[in-house]
mmCIF file of the N, C-alpha and C atoms, coordinates in Angstrom:
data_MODEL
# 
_entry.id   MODEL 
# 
loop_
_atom_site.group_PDB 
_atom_site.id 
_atom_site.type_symbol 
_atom_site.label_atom_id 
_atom_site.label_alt_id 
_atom_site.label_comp_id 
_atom_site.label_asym_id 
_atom_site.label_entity_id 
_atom_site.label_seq_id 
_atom_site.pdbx_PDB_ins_code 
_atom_site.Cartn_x 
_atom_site.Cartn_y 
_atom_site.Cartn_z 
_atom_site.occupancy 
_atom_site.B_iso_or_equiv 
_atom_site.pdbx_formal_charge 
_atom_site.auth_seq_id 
_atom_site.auth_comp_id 
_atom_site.auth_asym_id 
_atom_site.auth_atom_id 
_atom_site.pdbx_PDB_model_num 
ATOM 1   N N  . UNK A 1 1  ? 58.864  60.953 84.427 1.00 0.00 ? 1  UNK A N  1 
ATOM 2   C CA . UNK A 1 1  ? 58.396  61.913 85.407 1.00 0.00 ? 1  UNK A CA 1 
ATOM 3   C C  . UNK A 1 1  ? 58.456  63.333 84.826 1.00 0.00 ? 1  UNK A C  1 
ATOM 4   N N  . UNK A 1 2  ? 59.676  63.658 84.047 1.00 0.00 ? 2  UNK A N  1 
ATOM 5   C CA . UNK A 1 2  ? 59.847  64.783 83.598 1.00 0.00 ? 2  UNK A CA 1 
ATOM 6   C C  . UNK A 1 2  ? 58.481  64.951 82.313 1.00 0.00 ? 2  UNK A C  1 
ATOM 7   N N  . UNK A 1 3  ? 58.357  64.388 81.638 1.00 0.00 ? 3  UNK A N  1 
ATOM 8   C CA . UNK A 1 3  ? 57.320  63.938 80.469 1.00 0.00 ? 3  UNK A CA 1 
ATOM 9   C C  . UNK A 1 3  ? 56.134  64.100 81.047 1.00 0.00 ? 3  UNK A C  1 
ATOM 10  N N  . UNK A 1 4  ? 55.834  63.412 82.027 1.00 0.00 ? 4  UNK A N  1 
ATOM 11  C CA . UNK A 1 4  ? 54.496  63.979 83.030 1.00 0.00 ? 4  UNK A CA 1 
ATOM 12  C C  . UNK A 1 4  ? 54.071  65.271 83.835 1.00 0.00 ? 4  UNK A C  1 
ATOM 13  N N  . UNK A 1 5  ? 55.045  65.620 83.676 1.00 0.00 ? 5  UNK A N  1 
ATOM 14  C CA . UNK A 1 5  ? 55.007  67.223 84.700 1.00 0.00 ? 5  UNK A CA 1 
ATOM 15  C C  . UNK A 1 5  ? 55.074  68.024 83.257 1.00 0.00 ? 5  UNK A C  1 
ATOM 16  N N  . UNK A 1 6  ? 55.530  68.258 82.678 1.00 0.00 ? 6  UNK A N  1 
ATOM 17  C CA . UNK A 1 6  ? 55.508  68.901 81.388 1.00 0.00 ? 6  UNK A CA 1 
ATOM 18  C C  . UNK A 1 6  ? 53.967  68.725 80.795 1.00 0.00 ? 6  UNK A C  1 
ATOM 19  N N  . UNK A 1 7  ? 53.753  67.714 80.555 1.00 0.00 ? 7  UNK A N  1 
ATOM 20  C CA . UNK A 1 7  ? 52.163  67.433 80.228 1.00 0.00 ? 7  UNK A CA 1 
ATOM 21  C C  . UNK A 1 7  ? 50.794  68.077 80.910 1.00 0.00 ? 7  UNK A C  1 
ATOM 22  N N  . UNK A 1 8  ? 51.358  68.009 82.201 1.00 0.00 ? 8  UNK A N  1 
ATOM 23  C CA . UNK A 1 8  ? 50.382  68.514 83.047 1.00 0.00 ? 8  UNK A CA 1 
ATOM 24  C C  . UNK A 1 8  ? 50.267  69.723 82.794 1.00 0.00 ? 8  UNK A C  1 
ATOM 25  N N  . UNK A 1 9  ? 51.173  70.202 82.878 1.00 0.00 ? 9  UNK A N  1 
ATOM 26  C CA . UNK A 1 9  ? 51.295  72.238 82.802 1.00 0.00 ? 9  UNK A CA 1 
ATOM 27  C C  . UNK A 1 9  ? 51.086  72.401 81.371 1.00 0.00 ? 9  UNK A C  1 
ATOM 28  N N  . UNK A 1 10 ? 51.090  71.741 80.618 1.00 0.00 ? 10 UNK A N  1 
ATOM 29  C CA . UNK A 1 10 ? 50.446  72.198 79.058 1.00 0.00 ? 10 UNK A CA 1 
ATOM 30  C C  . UNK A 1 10 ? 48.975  72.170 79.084 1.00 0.00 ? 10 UNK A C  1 
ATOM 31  N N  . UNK A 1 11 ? 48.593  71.072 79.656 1.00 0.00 ? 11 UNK A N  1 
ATOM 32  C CA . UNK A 1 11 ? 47.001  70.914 80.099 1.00 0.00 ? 11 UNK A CA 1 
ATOM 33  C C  . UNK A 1 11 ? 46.582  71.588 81.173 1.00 0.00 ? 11 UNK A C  1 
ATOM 34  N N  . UNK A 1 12 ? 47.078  72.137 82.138 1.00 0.00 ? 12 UNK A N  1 
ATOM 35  C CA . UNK A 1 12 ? 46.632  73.160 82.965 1.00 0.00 ? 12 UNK A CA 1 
ATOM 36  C C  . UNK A 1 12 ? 46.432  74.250 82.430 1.00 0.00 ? 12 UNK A C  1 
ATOM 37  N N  . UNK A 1 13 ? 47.933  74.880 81.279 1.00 0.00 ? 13 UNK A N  1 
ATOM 38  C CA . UNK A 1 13 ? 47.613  75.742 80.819 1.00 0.00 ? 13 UNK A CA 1 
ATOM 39  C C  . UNK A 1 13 ? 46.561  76.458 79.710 1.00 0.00 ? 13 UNK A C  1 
ATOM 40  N N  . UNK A 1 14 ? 46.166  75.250 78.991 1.00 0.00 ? 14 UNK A N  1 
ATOM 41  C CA . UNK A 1 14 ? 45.426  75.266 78.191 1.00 0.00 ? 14 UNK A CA 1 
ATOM 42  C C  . UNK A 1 14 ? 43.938  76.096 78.511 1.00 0.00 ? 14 UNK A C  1 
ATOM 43  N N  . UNK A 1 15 ? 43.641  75.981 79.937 1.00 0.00 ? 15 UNK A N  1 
ATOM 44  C CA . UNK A 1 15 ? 42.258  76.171 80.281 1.00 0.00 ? 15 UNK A CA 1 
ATOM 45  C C  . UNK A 1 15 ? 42.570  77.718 80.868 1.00 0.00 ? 15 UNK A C  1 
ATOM 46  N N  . UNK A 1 16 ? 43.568  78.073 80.972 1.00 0.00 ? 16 UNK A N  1 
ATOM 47  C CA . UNK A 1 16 ? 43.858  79.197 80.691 1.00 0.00 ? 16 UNK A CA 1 
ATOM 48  C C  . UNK A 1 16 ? 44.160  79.908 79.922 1.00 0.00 ? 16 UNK A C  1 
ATOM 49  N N  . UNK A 1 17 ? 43.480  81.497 79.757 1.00 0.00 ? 17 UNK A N  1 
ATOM 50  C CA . UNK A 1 17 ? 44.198  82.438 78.536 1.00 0.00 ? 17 UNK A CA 1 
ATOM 51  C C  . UNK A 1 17 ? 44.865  83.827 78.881 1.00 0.00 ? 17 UNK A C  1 
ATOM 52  N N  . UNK A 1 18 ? 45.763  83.237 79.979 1.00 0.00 ? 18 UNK A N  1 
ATOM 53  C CA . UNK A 1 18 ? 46.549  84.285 80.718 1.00 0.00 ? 18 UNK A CA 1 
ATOM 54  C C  . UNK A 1 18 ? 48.455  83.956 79.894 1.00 0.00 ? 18 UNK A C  1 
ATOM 55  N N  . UNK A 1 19 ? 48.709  85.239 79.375 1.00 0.00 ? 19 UNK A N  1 
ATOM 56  C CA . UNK A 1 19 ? 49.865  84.779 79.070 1.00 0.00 ? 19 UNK A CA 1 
ATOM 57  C C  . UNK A 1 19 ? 51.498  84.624 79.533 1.00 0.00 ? 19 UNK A C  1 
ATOM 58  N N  . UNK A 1 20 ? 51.025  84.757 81.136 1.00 0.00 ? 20 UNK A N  1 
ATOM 59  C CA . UNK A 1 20 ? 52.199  84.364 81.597 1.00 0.00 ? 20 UNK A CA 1 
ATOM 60  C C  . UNK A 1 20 ? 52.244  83.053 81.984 1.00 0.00 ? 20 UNK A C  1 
ATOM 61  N N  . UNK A 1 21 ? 50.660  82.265 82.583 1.00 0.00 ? 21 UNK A N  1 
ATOM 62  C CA . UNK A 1 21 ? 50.564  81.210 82.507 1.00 0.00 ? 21 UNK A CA 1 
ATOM 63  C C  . UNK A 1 21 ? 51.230  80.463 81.494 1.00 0.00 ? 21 UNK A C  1 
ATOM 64  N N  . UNK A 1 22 ? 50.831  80.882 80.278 1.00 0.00 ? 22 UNK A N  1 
ATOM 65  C CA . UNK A 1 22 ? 51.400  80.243 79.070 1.00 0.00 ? 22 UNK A CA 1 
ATOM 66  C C  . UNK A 1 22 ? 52.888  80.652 78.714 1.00 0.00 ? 22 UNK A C  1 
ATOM 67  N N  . UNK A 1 23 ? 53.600  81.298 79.112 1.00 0.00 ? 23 UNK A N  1 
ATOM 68  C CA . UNK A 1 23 ? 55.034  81.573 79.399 1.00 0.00 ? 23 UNK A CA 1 
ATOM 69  C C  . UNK A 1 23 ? 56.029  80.475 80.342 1.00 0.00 ? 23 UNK A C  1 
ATOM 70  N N  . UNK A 1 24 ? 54.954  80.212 81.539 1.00 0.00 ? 24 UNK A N  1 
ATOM 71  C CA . UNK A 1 24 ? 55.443  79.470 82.627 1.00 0.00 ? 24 UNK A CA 1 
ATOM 72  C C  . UNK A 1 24 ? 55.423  78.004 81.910 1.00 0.00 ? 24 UNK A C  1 
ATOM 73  N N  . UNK A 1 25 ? 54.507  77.830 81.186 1.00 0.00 ? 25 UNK A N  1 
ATOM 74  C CA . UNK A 1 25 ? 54.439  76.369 80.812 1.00 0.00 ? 25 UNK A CA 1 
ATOM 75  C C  . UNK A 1 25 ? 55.407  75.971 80.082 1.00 0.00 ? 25 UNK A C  1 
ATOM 76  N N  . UNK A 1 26 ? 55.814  77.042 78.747 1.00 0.00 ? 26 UNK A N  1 
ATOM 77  C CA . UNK A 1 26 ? 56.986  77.066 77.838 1.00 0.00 ? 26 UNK A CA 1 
ATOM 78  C C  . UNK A 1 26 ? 58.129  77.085 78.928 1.00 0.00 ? 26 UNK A C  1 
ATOM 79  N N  . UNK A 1 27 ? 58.367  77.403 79.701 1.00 0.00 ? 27 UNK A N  1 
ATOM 80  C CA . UNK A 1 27 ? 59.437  77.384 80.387 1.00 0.00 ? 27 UNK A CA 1 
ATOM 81  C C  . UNK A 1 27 ? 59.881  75.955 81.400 1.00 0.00 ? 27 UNK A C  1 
ATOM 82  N N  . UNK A 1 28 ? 58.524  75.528 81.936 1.00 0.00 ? 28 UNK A N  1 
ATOM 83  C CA . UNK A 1 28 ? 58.495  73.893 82.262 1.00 0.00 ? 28 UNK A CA 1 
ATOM 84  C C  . UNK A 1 28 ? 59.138  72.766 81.158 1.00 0.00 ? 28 UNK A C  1 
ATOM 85  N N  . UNK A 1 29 ? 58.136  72.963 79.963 1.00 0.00 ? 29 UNK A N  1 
ATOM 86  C CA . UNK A 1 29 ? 58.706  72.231 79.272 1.00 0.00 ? 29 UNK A CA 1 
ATOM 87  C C  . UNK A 1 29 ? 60.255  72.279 78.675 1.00 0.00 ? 29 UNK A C  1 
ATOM 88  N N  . UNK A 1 30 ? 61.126  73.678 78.603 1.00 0.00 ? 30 UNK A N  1 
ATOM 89  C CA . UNK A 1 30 ? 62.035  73.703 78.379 1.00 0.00 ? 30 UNK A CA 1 
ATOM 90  C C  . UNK A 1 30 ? 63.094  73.064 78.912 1.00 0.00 ? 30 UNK A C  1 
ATOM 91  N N  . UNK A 1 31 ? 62.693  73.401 80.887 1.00 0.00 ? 31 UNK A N  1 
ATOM 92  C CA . UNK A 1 31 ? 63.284  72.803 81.507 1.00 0.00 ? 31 UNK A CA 1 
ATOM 93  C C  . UNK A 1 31 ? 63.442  71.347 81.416 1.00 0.00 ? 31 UNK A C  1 
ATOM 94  N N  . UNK A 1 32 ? 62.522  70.622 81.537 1.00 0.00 ? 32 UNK A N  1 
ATOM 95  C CA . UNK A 1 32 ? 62.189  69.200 81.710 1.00 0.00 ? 32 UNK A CA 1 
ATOM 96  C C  . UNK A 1 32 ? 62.901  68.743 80.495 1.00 0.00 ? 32 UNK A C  1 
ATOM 97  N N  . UNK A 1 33 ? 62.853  69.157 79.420 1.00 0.00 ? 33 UNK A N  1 
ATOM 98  C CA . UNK A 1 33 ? 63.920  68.841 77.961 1.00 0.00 ? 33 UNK A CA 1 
ATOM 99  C C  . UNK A 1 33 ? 64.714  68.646 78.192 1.00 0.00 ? 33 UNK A C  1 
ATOM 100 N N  . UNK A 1 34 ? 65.794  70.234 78.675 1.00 0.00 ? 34 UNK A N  1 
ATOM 101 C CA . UNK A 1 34 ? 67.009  70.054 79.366 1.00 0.00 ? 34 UNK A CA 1 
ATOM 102 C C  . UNK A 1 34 ? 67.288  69.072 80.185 1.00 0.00 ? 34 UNK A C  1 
ATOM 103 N N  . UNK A 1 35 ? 66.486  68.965 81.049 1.00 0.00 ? 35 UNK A N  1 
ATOM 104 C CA . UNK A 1 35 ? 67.075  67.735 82.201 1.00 0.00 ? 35 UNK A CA 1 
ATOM 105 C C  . UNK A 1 35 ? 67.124  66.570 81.488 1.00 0.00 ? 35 UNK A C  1 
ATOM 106 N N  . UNK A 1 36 ? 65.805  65.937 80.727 1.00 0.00 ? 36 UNK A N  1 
ATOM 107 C CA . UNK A 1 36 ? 65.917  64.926 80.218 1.00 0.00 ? 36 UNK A CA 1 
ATOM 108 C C  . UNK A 1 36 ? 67.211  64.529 79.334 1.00 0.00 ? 36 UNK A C  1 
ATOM 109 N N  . UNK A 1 37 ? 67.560  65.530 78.929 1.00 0.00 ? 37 UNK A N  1 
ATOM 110 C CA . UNK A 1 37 ? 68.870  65.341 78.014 1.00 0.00 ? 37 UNK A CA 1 
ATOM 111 C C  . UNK A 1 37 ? 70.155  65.164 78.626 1.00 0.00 ? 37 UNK A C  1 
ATOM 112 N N  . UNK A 1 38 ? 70.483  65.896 79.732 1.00 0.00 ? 38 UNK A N  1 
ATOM 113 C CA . UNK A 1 38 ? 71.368  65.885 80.799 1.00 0.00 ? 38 UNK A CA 1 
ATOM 114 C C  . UNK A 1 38 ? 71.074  64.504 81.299 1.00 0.00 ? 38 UNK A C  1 
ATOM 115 N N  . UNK A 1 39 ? 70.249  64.030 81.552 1.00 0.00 ? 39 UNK A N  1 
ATOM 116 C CA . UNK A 1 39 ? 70.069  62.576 82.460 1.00 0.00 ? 39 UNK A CA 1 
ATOM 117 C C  . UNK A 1 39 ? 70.506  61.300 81.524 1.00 0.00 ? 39 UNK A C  1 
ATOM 118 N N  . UNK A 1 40 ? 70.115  61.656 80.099 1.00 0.00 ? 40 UNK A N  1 
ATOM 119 C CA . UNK A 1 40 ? 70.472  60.380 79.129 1.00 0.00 ? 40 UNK A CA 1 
ATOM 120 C C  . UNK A 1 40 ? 71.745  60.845 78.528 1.00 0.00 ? 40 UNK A C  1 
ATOM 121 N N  . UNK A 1 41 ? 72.069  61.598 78.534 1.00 0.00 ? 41 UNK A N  1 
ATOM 122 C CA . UNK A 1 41 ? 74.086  62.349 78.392 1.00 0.00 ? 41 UNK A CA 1 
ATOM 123 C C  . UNK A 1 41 ? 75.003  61.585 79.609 1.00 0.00 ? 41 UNK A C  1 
ATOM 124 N N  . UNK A 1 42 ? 74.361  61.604 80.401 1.00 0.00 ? 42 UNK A N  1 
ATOM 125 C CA . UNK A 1 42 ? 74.976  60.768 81.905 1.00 0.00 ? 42 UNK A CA 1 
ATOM 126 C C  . UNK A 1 42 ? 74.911  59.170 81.365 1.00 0.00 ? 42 UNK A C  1 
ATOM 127 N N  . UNK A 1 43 ? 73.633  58.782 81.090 1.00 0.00 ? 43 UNK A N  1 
ATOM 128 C CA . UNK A 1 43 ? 73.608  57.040 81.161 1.00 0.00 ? 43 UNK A CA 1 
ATOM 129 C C  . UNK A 1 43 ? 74.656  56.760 80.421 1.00 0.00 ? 43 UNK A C  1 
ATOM 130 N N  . UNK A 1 44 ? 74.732  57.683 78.995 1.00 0.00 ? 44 UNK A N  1 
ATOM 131 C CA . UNK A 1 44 ? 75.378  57.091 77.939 1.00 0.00 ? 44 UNK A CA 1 
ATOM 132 C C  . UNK A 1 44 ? 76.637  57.138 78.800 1.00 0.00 ? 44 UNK A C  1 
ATOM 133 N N  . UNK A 1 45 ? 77.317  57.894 78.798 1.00 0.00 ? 45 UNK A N  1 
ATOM 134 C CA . UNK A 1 45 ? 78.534  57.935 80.099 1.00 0.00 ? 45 UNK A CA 1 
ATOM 135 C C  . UNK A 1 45 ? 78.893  56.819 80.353 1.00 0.00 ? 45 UNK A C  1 
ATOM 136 N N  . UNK A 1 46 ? 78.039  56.836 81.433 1.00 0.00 ? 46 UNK A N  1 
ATOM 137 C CA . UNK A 1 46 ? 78.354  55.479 82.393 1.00 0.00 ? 46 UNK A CA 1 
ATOM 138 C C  . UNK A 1 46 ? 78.098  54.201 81.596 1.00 0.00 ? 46 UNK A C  1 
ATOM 139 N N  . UNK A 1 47 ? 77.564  54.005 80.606 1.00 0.00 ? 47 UNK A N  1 
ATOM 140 C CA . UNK A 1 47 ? 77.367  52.625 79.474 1.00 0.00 ? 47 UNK A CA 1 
ATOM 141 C C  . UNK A 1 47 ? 79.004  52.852 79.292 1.00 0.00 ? 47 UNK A C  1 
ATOM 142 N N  . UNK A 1 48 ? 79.072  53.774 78.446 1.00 0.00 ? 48 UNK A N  1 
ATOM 143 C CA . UNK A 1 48 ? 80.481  53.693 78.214 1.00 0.00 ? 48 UNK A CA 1 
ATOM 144 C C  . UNK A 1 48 ? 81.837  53.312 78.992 1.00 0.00 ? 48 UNK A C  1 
ATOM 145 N N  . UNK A 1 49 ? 81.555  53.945 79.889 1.00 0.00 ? 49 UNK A N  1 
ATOM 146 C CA . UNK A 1 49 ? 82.901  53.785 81.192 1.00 0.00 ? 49 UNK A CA 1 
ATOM 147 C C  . UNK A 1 49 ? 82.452  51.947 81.509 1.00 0.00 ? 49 UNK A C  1 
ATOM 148 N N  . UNK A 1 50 ? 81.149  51.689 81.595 1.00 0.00 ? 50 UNK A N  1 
ATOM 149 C CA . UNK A 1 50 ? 80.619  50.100 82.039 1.00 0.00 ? 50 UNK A CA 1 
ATOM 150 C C  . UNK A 1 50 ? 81.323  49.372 80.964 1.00 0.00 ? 50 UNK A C  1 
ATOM 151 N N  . UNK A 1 51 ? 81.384  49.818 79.959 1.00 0.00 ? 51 UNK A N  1 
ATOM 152 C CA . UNK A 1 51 ? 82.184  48.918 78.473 1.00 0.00 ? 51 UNK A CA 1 
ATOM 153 C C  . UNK A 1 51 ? 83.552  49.068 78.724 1.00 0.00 ? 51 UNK A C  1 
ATOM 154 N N  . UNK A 1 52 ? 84.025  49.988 78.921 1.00 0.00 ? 52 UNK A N  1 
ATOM 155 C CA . UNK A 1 52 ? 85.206  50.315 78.775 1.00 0.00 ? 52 UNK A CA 1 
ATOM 156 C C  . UNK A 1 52 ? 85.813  48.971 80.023 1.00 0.00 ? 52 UNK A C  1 
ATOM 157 N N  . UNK A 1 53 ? 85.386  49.315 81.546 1.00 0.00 ? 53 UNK A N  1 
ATOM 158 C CA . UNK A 1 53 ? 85.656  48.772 82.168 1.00 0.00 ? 53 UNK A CA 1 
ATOM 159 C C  . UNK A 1 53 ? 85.460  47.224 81.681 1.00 0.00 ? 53 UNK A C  1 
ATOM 160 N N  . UNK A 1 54 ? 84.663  46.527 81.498 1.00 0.00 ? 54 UNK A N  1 
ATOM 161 C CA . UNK A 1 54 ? 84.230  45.230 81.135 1.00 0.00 ? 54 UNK A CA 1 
ATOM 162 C C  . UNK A 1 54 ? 85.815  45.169 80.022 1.00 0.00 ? 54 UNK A C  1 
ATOM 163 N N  . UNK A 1 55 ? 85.686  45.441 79.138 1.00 0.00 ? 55 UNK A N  1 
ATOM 164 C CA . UNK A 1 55 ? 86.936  45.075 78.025 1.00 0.00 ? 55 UNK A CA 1 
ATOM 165 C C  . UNK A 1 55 ? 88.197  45.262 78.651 1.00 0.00 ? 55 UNK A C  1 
ATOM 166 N N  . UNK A 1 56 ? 88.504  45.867 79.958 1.00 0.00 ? 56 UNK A N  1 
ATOM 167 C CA . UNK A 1 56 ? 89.639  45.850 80.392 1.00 0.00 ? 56 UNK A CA 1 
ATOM 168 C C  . UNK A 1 56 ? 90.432  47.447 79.890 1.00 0.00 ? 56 UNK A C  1 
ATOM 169 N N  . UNK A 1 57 ? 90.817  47.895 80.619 1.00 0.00 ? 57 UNK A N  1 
ATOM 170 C CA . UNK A 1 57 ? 91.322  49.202 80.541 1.00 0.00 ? 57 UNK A CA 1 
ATOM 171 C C  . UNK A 1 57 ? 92.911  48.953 80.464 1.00 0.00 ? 57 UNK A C  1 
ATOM 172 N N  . UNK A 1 58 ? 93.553  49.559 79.770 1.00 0.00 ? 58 UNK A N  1 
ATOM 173 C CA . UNK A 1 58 ? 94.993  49.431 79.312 1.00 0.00 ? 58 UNK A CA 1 
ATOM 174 C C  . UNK A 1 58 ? 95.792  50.546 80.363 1.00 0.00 ? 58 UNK A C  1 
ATOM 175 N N  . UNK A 1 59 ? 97.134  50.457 80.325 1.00 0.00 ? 59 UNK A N  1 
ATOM 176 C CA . UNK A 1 59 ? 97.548  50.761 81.178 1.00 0.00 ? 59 UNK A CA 1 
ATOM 177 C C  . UNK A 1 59 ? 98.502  52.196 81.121 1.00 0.00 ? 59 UNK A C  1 
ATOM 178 N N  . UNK A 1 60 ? 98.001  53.198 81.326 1.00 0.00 ? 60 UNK A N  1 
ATOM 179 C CA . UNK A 1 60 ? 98.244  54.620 80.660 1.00 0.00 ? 60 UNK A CA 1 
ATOM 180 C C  . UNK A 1 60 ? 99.609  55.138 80.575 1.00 0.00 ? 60 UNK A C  1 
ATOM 181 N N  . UNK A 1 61 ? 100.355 55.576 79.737 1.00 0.00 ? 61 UNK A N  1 
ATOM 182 C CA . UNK A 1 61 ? 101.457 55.963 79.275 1.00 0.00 ? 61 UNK A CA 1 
ATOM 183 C C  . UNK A 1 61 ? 101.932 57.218 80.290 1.00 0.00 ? 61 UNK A C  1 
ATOM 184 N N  . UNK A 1 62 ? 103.234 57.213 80.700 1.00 0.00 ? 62 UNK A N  1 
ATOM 185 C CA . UNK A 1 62 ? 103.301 58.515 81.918 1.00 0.00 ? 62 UNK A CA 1 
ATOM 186 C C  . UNK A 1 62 ? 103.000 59.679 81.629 1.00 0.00 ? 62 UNK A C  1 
ATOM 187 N N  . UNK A 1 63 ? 102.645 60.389 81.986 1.00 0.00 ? 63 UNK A N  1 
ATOM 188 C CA . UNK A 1 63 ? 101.814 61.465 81.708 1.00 0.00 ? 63 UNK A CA 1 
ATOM 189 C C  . UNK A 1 63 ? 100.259 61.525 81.681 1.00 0.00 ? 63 UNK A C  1 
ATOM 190 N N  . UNK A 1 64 ? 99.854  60.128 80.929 1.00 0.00 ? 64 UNK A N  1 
ATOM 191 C CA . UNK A 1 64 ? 98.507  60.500 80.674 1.00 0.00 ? 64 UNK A CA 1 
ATOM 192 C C  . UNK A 1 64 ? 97.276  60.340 81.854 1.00 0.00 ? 64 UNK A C  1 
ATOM 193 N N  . UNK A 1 65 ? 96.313  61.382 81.560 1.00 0.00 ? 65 UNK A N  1 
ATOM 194 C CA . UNK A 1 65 ? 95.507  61.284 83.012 1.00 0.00 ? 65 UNK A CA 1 
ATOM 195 C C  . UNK A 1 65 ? 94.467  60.221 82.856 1.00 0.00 ? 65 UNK A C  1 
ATOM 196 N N  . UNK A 1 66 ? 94.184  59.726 83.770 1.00 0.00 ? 66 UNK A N  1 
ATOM 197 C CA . UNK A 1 66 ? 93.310  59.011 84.029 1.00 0.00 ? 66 UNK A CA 1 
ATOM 198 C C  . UNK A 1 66 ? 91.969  59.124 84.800 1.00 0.00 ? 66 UNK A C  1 
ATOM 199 N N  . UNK A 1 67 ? 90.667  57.829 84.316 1.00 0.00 ? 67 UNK A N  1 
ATOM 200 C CA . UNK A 1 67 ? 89.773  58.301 85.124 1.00 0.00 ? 67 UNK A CA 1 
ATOM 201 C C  . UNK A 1 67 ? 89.553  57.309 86.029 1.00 0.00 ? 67 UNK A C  1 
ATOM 202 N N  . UNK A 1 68 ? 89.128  57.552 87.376 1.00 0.00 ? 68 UNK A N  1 
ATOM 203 C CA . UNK A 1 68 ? 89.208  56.718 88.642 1.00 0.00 ? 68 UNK A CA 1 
ATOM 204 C C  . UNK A 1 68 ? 87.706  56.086 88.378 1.00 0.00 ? 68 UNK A C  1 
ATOM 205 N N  . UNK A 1 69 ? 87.638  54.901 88.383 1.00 0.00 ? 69 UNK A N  1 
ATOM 206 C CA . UNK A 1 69 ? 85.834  54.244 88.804 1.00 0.00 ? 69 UNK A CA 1 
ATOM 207 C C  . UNK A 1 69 ? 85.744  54.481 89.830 1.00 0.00 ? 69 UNK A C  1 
ATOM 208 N N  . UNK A 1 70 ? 84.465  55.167 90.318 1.00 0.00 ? 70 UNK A N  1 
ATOM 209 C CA . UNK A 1 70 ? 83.591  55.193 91.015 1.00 0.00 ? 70 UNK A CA 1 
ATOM 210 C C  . UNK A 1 70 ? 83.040  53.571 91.614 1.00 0.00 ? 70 UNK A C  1 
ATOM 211 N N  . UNK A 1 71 ? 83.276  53.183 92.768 1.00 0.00 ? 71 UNK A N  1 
ATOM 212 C CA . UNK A 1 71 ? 82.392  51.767 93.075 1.00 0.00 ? 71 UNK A CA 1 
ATOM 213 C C  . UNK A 1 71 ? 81.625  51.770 94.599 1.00 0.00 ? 71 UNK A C  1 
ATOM 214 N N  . UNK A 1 72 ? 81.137  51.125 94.825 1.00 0.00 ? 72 UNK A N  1 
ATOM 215 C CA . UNK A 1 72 ? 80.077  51.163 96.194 1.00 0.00 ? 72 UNK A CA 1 
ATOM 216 C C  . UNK A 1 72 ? 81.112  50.973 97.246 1.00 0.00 ? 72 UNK A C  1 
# 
């Protein structure tokens, strides 16, 4: 979705030769980068915590903090 909205505003902008238009578009796509990266920074996350959990989580030494699962 992010990949598609980015696309669009490059091709919208194109048919324009206004350069804030073409400012706004650089700035879409920046955004949509960012997010995309933020969104697959998260999956990996949660793959991880999903592994972690699956192999069994050990049982933390006093002091040490812990992280709570999240479940439905």
């Amino acid at each position: 979705m992010l990949s598609l909205t980015s696309k669009v505003a490059v091709l919208f902008g194109q048919s324009l030769d206004d350069q804030a238009v073409a400012e706004v578009v650089s700035d879409i796509e920046r955004v949509s980068a960012g997010l995309s990266q933020k969104i697959w920074q998260k999956i990996m996350l949660l793959q991880e915590l999903s592994t972690t959990m699956e192999a069994g989580a050990t049982v933390p030494q006093d002091g040490a903090k812990t992280a709570v699962p999240v479940t439905d």
